[in-house]
TORKOL-4160 file (C-alpha; in steps of 0.2 Angstrom, whole numbers, padded with zeros to 4 digits, m for minus):
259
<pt num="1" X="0575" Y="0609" Z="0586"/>
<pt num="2" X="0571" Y="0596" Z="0572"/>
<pt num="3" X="0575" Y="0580" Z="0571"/>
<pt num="4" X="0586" Y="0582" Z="0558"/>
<pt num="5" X="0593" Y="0564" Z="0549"/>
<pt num="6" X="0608" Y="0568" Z="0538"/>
<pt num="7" X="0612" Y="0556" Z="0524"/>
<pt num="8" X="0626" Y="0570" Z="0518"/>
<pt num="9" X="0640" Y="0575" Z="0529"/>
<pt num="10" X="0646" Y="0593" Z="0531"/>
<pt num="11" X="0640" Y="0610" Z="0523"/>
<pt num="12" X="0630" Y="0601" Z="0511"/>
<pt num="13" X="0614" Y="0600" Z="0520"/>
<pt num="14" X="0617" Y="0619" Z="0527"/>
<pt num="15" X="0610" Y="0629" Z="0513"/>
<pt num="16" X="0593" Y="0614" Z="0514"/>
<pt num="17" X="0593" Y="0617" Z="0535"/>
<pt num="18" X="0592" Y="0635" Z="0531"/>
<pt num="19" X="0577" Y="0636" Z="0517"/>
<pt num="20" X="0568" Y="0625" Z="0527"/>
<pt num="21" X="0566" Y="0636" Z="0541"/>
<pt num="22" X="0561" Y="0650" Z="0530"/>
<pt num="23" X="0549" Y="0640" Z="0522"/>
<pt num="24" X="0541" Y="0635" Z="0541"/>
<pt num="25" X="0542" Y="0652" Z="0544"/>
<pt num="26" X="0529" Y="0656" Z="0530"/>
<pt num="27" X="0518" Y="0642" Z="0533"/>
<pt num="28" X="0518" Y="0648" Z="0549"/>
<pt num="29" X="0513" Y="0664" Z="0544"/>
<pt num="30" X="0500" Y="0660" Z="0532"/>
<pt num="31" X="0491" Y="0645" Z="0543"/>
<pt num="32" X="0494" Y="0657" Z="0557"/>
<pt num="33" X="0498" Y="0645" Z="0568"/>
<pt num="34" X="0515" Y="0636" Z="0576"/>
<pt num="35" X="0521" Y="0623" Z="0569"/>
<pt num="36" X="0530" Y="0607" Z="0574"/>
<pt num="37" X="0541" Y="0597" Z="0564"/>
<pt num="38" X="0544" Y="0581" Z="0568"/>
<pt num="39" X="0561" Y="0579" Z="0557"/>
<pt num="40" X="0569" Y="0585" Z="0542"/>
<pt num="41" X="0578" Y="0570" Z="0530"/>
<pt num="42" X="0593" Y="0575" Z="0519"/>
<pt num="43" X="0595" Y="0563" Z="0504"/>
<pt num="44" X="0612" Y="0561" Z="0495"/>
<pt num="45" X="0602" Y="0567" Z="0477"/>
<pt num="46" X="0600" Y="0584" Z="0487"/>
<pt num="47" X="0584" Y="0580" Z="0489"/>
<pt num="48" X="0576" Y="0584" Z="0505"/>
<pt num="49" X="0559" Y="0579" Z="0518"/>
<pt num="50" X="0550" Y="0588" Z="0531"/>
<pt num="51" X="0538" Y="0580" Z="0540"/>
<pt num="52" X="0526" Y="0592" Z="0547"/>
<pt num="53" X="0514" Y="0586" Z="0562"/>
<pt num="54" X="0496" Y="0597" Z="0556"/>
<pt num="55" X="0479" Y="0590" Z="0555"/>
<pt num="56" X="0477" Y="0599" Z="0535"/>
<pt num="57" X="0492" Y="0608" Z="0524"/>
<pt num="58" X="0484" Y="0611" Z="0507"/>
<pt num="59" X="0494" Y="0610" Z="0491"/>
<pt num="60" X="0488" Y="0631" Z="0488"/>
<pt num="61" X="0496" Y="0634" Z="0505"/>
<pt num="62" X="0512" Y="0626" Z="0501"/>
<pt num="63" X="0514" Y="0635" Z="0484"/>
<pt num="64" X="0509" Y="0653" Z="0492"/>
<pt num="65" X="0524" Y="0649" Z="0505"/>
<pt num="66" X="0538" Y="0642" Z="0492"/>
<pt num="67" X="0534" Y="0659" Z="0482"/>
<pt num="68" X="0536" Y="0668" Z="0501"/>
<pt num="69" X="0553" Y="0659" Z="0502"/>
<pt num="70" X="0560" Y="0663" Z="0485"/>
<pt num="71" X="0553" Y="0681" Z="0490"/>
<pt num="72" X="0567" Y="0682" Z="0504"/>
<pt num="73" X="0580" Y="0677" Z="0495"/>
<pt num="74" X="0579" Y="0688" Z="0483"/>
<pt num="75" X="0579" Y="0702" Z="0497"/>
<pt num="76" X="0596" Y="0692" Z="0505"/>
<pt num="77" X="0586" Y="0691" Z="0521"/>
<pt num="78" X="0601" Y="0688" Z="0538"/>
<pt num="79" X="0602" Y="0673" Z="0545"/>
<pt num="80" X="0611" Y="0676" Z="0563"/>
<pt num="81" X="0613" Y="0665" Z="0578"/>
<pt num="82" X="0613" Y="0666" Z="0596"/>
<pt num="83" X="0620" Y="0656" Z="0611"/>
<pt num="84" X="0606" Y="0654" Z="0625"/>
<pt num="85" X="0613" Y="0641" Z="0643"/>
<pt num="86" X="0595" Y="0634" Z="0643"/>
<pt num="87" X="0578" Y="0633" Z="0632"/>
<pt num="88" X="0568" Y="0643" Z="0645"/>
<pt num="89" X="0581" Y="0657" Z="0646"/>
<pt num="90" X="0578" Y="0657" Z="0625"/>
<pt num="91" X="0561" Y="0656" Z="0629"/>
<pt num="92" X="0561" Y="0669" Z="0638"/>
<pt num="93" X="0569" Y="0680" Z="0629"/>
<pt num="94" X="0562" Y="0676" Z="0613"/>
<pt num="95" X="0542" Y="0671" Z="0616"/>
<pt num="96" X="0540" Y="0665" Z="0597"/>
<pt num="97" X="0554" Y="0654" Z="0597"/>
<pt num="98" X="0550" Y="0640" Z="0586"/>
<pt num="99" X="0556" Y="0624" Z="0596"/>
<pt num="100" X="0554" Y="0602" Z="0597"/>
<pt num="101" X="0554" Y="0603" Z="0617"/>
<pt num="102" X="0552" Y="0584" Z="0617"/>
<pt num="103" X="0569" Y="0583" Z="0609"/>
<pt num="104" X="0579" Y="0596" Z="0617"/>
<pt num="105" X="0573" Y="0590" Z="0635"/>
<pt num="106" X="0578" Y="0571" Z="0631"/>
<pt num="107" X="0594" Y="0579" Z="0623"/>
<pt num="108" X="0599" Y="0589" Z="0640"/>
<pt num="109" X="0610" Y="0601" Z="0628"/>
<pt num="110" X="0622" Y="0610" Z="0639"/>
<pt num="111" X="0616" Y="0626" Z="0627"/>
<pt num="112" X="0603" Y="0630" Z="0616"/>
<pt num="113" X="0608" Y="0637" Z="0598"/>
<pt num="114" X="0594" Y="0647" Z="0591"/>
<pt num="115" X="0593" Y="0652" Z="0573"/>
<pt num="116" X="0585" Y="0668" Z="0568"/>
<pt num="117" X="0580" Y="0672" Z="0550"/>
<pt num="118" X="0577" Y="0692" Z="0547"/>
<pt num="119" X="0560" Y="0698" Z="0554"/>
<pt num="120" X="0554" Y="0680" Z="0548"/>
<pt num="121" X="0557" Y="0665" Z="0560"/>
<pt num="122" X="0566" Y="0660" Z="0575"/>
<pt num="123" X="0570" Y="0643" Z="0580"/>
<pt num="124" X="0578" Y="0633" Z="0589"/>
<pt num="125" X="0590" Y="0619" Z="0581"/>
<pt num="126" X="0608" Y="0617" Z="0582"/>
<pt num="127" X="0613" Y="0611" Z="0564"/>
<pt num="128" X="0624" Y="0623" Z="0554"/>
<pt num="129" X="0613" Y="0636" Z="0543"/>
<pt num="130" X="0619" Y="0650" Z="0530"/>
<pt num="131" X="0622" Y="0667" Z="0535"/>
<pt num="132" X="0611" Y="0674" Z="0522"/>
<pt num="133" X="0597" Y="0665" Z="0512"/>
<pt num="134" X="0604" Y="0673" Z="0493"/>
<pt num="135" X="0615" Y="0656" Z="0498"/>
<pt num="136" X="0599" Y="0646" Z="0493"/>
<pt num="137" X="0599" Y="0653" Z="0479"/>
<pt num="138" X="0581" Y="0646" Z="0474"/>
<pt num="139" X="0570" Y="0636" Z="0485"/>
<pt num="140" X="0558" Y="0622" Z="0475"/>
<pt num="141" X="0544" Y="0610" Z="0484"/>
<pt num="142" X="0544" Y="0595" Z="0474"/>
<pt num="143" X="0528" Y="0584" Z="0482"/>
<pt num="144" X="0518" Y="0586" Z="0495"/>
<pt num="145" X="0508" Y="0569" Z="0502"/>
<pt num="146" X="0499" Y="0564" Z="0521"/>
<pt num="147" X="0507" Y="0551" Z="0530"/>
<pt num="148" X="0495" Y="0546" Z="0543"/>
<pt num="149" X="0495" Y="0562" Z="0555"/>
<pt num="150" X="0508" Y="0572" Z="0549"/>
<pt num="151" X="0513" Y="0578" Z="0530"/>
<pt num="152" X="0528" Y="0576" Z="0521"/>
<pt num="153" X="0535" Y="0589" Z="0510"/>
<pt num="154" X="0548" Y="0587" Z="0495"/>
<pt num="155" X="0559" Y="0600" Z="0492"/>
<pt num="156" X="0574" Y="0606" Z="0485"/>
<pt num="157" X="0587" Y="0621" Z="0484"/>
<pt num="158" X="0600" Y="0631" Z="0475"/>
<pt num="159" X="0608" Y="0621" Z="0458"/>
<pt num="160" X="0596" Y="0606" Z="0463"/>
<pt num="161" X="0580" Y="0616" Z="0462"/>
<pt num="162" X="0585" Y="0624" Z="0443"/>
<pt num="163" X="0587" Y="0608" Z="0439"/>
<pt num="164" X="0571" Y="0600" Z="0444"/>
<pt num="165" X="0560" Y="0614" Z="0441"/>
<pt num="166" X="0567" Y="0613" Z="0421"/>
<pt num="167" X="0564" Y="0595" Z="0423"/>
<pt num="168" X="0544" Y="0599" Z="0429"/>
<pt num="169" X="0544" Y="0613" Z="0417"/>
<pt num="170" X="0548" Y="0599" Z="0403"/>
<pt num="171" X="0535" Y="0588" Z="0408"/>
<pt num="172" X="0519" Y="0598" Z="0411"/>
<pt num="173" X="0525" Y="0606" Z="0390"/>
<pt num="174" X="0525" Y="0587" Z="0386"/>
<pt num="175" X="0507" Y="0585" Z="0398"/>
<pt num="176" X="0502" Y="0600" Z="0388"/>
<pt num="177" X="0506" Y="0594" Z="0370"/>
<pt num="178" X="0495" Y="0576" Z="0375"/>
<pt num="179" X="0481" Y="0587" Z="0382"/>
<pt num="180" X="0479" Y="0597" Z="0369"/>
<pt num="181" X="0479" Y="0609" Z="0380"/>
<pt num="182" X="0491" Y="0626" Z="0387"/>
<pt num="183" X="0499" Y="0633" Z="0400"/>
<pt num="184" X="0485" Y="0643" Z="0406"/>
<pt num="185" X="0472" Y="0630" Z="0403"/>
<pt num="186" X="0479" Y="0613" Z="0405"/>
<pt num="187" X="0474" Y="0612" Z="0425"/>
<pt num="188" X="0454" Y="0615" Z="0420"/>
<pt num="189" X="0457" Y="0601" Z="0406"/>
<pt num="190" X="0465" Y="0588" Z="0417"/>
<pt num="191" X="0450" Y="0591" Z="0428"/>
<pt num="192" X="0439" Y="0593" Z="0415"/>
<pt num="193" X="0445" Y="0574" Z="0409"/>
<pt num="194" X="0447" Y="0568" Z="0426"/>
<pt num="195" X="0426" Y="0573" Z="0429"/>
<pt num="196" X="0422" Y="0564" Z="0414"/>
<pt num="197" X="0430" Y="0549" Z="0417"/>
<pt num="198" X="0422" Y="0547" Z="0434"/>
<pt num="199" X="0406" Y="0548" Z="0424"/>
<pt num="200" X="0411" Y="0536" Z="0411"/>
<pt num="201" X="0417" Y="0523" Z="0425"/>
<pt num="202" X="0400" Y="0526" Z="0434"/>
<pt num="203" X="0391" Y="0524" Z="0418"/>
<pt num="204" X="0401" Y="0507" Z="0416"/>
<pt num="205" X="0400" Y="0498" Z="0432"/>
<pt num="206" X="0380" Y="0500" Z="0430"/>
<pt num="207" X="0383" Y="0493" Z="0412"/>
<pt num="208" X="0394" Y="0478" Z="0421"/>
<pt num="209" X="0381" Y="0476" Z="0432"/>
<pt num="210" X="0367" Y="0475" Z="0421"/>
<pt num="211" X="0377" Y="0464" Z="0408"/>
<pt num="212" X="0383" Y="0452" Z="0425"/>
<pt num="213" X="0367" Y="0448" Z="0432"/>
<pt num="214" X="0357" Y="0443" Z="0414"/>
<pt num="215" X="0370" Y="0426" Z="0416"/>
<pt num="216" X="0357" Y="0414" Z="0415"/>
<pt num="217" X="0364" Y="0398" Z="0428"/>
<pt num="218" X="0367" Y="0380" Z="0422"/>
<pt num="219" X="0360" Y="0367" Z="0437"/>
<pt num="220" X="0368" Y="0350" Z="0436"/>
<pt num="221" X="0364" Y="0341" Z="0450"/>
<pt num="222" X="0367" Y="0349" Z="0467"/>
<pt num="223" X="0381" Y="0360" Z="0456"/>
<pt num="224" X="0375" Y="0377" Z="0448"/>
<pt num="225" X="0387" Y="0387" Z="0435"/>
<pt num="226" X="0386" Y="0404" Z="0430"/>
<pt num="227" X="0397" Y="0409" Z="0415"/>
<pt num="228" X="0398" Y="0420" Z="0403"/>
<pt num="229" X="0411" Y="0429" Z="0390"/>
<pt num="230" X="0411" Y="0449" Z="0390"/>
<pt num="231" X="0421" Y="0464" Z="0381"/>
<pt num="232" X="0428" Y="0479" Z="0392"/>
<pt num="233" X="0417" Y="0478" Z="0405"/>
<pt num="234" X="0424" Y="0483" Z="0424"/>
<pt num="235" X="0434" Y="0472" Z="0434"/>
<pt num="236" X="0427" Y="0480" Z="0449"/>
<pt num="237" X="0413" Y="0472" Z="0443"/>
<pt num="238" X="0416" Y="0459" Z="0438"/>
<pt num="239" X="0426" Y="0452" Z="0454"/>
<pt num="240" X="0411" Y="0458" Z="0465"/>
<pt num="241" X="0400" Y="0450" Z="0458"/>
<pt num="242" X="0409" Y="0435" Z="0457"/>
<pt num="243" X="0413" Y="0435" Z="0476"/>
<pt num="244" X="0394" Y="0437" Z="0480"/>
<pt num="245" X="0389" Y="0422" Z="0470"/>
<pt num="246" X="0405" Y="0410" Z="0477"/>
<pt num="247" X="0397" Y="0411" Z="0496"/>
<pt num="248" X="0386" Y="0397" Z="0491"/>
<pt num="249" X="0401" Y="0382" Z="0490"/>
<pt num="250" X="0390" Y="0373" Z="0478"/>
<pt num="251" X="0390" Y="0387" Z="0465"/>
<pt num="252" X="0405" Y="0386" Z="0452"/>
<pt num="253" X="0407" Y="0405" Z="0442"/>
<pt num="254" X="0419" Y="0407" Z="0426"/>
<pt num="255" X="0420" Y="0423" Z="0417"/>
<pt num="256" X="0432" Y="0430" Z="0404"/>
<pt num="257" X="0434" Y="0449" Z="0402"/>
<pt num="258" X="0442" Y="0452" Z="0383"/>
<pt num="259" X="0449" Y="0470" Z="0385"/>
């Protein structure tokens, strides 16, 4: 039923069809609502896109559901598919049935393919899918971002995933060794860091300010200058304040910012 756009020709998308269904199915599951998917992109790199239509997916959901995925692979959960001569008659038959109606209506399919994961998920799409999800061998979301009113998540499978995921694993051991930081500890550090440095620019745009408005102006005639020479303070700031003062055209500001 998705609005699949394949970049790669042939079986190579049939093993990233198939994971993304199970990984809806879990989402689905754990949100505890339908969802629709707008489309699914297939990149050359093996790199893949769904693009979910929900008001909030959060990145604790997403992980919870990639963990559910690798789950049923492991167990070699079926995949099966079944013939129906019209969406209502699947519907009917199958009330769960995951479908894009908009899509298949505007198609007019002569038949409705629909694809049945193992006590997981059912959906209707007509793409070509594995007959077992062990194929996927492993299943790997790489990002997940909002994109107006629908998310878009990154995610990879089978050779592709073990890749990446040593490629992540590599970089949070290198995120770790700058942190000074571990494993286990290197998410509290990075907020801890990330809290103090909101404090710390808080703490320097009221120094900026401060430091900004002591400029003392120089009237010549009808023309006043403000000007002034400053070390590390906000550019924020520093622009603000400049636009503020540059409403009156007979005012001339020059500042210099040494960083």
């Amino acid at each position: 039923s998705e609005d699949y756009t394949p970049i790669v020709s042939g079986n190579d998308n049939r093993l990233a069809h198939t994971a993304e269904h199970a990984f809806i199915g879990s989402l689905q599951k754990l949100l505890g609502q339908t969802l629709k998917v707008r489309k699914v992109e297939h990149k050359g790199s093996g790199y893949n896109t769904a693009f979910i239509l929900i008001p909030k997916l959060d990145l604790d959901t997403v992980i919870k559901a990639e963990a559910e995925v690798n789950s049923l692979i492991a167990k070699g959960r079926r995949v099966t598919a079944r013939i129906f001569s019209s969406l209502e008659e699947a519907k009917h038959e199958i009330p769960e049935l995951r479908a894009n109606e908009e899509r298949i209506t505007a198609a007019a399919p002569s038949e409705v393919k629909v694809v049945e994961i193992e006590n997981h998920d059912v959906a209707a799409c007509a793409m070509e899918h594995a007959s077992n999800l062990q194929e996927c061998d492993f299943f790997l979301v790489t990002r997940l971002s909002k994109n107006g009113s629908e998310y878009e998540v990154n995610f990879v499978v089978g050779r592709q995933a073990k890749d990446t995921a040593v490629a992540l694993s590599s970089k949070l051991l290198r995120v770790c060794h700058e942190l000074r930081a571990n494993i286990n500890t290197v998410e509290n550090t990075a907020q801890k860091l990330r809290s103090e440095n909101e404090i710390n620019m808080r703490k320097l745009k009221a120094l900026s300010r401060e430091k900004l408005s002591s400029i003392q102006p120089i009237r010549s005639g009808s023309i006043t200058l403000l000007k002034g020479i400053f070390e590390n303070l906000s550019d924020d700031q520093i622009q603000e304040f400049a636009g503020e003062i540059i409403i009156n055209p007979s005012t001339i500001v020059l500042l210099a910012n040494i960083s």
